[in-house]
C-alpha positions in Angstrom: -21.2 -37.6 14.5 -19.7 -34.7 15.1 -18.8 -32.2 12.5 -16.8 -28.8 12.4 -14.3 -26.7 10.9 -10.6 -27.3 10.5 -7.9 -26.1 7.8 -8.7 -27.9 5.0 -7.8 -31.4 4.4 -7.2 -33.9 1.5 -9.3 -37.0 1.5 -8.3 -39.9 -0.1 -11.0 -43.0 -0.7 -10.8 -46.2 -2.7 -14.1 -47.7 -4.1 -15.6 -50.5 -5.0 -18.4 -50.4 -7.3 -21.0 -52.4 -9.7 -21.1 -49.9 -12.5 -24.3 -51.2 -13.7 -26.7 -48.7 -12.9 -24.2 -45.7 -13.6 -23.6 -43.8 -17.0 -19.8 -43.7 -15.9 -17.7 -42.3 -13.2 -17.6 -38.9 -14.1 -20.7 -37.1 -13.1 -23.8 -35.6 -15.0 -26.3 -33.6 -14.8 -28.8 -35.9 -16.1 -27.7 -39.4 -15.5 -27.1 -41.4 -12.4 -22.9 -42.0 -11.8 -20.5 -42.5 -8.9 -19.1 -39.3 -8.3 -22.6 -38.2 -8.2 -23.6 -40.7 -5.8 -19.7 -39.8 -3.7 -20.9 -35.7 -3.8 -24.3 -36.7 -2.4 -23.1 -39.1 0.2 -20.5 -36.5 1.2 -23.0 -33.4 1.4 -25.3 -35.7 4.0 -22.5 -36.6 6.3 -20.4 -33.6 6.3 -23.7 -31.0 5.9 -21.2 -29.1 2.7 -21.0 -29.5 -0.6 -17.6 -30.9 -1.8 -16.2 -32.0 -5.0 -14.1 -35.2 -5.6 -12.0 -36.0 -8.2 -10.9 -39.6 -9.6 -8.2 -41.1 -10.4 -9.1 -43.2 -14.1 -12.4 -42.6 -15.8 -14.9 -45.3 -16.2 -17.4 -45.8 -18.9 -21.1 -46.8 -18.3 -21.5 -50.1 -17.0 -17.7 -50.6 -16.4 -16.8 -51.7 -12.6 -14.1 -51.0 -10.7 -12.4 -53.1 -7.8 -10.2 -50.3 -6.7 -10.8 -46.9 -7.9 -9.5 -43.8 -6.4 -11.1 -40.4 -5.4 -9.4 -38.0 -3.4 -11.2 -34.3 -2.1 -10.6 -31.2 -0.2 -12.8 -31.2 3.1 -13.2 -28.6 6.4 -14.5 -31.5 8.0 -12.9 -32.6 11.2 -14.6 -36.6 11.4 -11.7 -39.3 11.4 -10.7 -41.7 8.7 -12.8 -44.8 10.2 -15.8 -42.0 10.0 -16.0 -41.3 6.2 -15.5 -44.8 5.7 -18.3 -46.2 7.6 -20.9 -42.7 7.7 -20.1 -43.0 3.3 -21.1 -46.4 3.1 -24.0 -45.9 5.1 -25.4 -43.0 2.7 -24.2 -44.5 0.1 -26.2 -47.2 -2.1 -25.5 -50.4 -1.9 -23.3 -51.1 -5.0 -21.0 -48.4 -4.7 -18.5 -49.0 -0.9 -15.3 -46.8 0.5 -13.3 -49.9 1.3 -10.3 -47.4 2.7 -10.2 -44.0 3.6 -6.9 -41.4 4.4 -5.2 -38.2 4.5 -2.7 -36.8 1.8 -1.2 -33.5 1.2 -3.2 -30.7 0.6 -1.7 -30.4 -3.0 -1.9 -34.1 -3.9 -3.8 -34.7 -7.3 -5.2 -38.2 -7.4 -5.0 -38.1 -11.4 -1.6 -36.4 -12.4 0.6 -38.2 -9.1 -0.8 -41.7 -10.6 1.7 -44.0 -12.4 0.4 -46.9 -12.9 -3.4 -48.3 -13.9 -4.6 -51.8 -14.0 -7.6 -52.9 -15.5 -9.3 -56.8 -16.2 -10.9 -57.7 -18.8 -13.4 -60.8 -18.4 -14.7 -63.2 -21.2 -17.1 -65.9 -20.4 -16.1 -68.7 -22.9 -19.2 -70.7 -22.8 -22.1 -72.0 -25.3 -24.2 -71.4 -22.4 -24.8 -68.3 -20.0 -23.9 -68.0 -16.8 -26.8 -65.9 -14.7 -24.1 -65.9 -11.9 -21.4 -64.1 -13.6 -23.3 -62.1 -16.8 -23.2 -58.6 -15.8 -18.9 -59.1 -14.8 -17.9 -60.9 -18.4 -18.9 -60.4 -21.9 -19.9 -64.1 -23.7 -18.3 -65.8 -26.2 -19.6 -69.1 -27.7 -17.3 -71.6 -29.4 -13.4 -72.4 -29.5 -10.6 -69.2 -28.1 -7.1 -69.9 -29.6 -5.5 -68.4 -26.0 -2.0 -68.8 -27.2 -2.7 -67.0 -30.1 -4.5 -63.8 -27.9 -1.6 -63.7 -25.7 1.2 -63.4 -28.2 -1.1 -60.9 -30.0 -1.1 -59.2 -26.8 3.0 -58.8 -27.0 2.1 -56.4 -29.6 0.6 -53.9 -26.6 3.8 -54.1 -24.4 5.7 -51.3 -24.4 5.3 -47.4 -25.3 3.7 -47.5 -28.8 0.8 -44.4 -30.2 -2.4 -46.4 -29.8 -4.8 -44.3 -32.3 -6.2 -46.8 -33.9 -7.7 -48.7 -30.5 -9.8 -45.3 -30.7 -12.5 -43.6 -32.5 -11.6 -40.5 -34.9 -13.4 -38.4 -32.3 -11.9 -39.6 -29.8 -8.0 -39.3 -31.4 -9.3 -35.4 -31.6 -10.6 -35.1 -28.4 -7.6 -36.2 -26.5 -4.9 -35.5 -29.2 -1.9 -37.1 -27.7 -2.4 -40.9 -27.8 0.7 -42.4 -27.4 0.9 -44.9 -23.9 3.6 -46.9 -21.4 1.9 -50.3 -21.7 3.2 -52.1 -19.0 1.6 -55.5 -19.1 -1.0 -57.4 -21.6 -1.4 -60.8 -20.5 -3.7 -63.1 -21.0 -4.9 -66.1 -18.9 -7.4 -68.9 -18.8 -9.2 -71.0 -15.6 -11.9 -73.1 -17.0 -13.6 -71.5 -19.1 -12.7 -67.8 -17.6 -10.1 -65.9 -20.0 -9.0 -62.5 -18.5 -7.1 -59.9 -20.2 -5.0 -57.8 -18.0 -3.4 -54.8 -19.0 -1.4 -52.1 -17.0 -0.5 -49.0 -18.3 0.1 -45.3 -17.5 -2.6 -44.3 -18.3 -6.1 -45.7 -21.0 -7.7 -43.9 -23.6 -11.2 -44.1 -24.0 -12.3 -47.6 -24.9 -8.8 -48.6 -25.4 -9.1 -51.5 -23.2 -12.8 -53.0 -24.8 -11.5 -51.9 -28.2 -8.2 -54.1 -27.6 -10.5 -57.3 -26.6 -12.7 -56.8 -29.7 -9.7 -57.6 -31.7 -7.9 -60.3 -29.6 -11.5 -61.6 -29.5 -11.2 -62.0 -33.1 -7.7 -63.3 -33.0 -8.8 -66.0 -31.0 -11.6 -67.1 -33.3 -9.3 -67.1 -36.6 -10.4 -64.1 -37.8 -7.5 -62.0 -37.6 -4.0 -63.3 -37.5 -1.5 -62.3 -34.8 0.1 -60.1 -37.8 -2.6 -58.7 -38.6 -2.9 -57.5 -34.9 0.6 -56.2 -35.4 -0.1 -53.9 -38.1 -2.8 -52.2 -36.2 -0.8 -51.4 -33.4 2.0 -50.1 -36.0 -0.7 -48.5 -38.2 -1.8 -45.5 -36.0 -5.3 -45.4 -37.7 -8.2 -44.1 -35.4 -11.2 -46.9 -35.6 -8.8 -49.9 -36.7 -9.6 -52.1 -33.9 -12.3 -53.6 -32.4 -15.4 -54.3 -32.4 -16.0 -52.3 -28.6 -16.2 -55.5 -26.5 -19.0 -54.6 -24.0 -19.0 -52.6 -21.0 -19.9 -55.7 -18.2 -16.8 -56.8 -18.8 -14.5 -54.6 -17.7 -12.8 -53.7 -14.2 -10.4 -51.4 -12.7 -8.5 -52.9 -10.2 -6.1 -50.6 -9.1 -4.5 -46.9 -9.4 -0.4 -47.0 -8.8 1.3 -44.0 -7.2 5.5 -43.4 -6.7 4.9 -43.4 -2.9 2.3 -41.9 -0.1 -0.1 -40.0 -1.3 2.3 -37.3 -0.8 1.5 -33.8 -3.1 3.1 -31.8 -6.2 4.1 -28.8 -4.5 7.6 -30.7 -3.5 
């Protein structure tokens, strides 16, 4: 491969990854996580060092099926080269499935409109050593038309403090959200939780299945789901449904990864 200098240019990448072995997205100085492994990968096929950014933040363990990292690069190798020299540095759970160019002011998080993320719950008295490690178990009867018009509760813009810790209402102060969709469906004995919004707060999503979780067992009425979303109360909700769980699927923008400086 042949690598050299050019005016910089804006990368854009979506992944794939198994977010089993990583303690999140964001990277650490002491823990394994995809943008490490990205920066690493990048630094062996380009020969710099070059920060990426991501679109949505995952927790540790959570996966994602389209997650998206954009980065500024002097490097002058094609699309089709960062997708298939990445994946070949890369290890073997994390992929670039698609690779391209944006404007140089683009910013993958701020341009982003839209986030979508599954939520999957093996209903089962049994495991499943095929799909543990992508669902969270839960033995005995779901009442799935109760957890969906629970989930009518989420739709819409509503302050979602109390699907968050106290810590974690100070840390990011402004907790209000454009819910787009909560929906909930059922194959077999696979229930997924979707939900679309503008953007998550930390464990918003697991913290929301803890409590549907519960609706659907009978312990907690669908009004009683309705006056935690009205309540505002950091630590309301839940249990945290586990991390295994949980997937981001996809990061919405307005058009082409066009940039801000319009």
């Amino acid at each position: 491969m042949v690598i050299g200098l050019a005016t910089g240019t804006r990368v854009v990448l979506i992944l794939e990854y198994n977010g089993a072995n990583y303690h999140g997205s964001q990277v650490q100085t002491s823990a394994p996580t995809v943008q490490g492994e990205i920066e690493k990968a990048l630094q062996k096929l380009t020969g710099a060092k070059i920060k990426v950014k991501m679109a949505s933040r995952t927790d540790a363990g959570v996966h994602a099926a389209g997650q998206v990292v954009s980065f500024l690069t002097d490097s002058v190798l094609p699309m089709n080269a960062f997708i298939d020299g990445l994946n070949h540095f890369l290890p073997g759970d994390i992929a670039v499935k698609e690779a391209c160019r944006a404007d140089d002011s683009f910013d993958v998080r701020r341009r982003a409109i839209r986030r979508t993320y599954k939520y999957t719950i093996l209903n089962s008295a049994t495991r499943s050593p095929i799909r543990q490690g992508f669902s969270c178990r839960v033995n005995g009867g779901l009442d799935i038309e109760a957890m969906q018009r629970a989930c009518q509760a989420l739709i819409g813009r509503h302050d979602f403090a109390s699907f968050v810790s106290s810590a974690e209402t100070a840390r990011t102060k402004i907790t209000v959200r454009n819910v787009h969709k909560a929906e909930i469906t059922q194959n077999g004995d696979m229930i997924v939780l979707e939900m679309a919004a503008n953007s998550f707060l930390p464990h918003q999503v697991r913290n929301t299945v803890g409590s549907l979780i519960k609706v659907g067992q009978g312990k907690m009425t669908v009004d009683e789901f309705y006056s935690i979303v009205a309540a505002k109360t950091p630590g309301l909700a839940g249990p945290t449904a586990p991390a295994d769980g949980l997937c981001l699927m996809r990061v919405d923008y307005p058009g082409p990864f066009e940039g801000d400086a319009r």
